[in-house]
Structure formats: structure tokens, C-alpha cells
N, C-alpha and C positions, 0 to 999 in steps of 0.2 A: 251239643247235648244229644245223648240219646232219641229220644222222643222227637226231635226236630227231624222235619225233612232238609233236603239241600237247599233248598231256595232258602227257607226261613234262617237255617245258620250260616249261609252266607250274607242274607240281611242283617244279622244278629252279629258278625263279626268283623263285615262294612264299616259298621256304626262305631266298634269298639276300637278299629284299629284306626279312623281316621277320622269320626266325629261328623261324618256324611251320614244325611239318612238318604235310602235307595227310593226316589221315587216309581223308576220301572226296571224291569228288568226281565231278560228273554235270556233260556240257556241256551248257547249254542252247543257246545258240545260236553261229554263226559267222556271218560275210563278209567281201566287198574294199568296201575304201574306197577312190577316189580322188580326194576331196575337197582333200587337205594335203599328202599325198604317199602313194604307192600301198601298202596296205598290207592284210593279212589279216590280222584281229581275231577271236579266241573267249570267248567268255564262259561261263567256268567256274560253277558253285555249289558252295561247299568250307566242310567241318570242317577244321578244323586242334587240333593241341595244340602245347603248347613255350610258351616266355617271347618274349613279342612283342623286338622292338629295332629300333632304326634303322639303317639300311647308308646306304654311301655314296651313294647314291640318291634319299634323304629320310626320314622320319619320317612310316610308317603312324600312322593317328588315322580317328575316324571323321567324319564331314561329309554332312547334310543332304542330299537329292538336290538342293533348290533348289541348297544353293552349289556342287555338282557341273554344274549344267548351267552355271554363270557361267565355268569354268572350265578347262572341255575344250575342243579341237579338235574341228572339224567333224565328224571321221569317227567321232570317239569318240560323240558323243550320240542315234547309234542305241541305244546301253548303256542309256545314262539312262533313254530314252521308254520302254525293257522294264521298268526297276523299277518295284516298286511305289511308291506315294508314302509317302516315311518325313519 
């Protein structure tokens, strides 16, 4: 939404996409990408508590960094190169 800052609509769509509420959370990093289409990305690090579930959006699950980098867009795998390797 408009009016939200980033923390808040990432709290806001934590909740929506996986039924987790974020008890903490520290931004590590941001920027623009305009690799795919122009976009400003943040990357959060969060606790959360609650019963996971899926939204109409897909079904959180965990996944590899390998099969994460097979599977993002361009602008997204500055993400990846920041984790650690799991």
C-alpha cells in the first residue's frame, strides 16, 4: 500500500502469504533493480510464530540456495549471492 513503509508491508504480506506473524525483524539490506522490470527489493531477516499455510499465491516450503538461484529472475539473485550457502 501506498502509505506503508517497507518494514510494515513486508509485515503485512508475511502474514498474508504464509499465516506467520513477524515477531522481529532487522533489514539487512535493499536496492533497484532494472534487470526484468524496474523494481525496489528489501531484504528482510525475521522471527515469526503462528501455523504456516498457503495463500493464494503458492505454498511457502523450504529450498536449497542452489535450487533458488535455478529459479529467480535476474534482479532477484543479488538475494541469493548474500546468503549464506545452506
Amino acid at each position: 500500500m501506498p502509505w506503508e513503509g517497507t518494514e510494515q508491508a513486508m509485515v503485512r504480506e508475511f502474514a498474508e502469504e504464509t499465516g506467520l506473524k513477524v515477531t522481529t525483524s532487522q533489514l539487512k539490506f535493499s536496492y533497484f533493480s532494472g534487470e526484468d522490470v524496474p523494481v525496489n527489493l528489501a531484504v528482510f531477516e525475521v522471527e515469526a510464530e503462528g501455523q504456516l499455510h498457503d495463500s493464494w499465491e503458492g505454498a511457502p516450503r523450504w529450498a536449497r540456495t542452489n535450487e533458488l538461484r535455478q529459479r529467480l529472475l535476474r534482479s532477484q539473485k543479488r538475494i541469493v549471492e548474500a546468503l549464506p550457502e545452506l
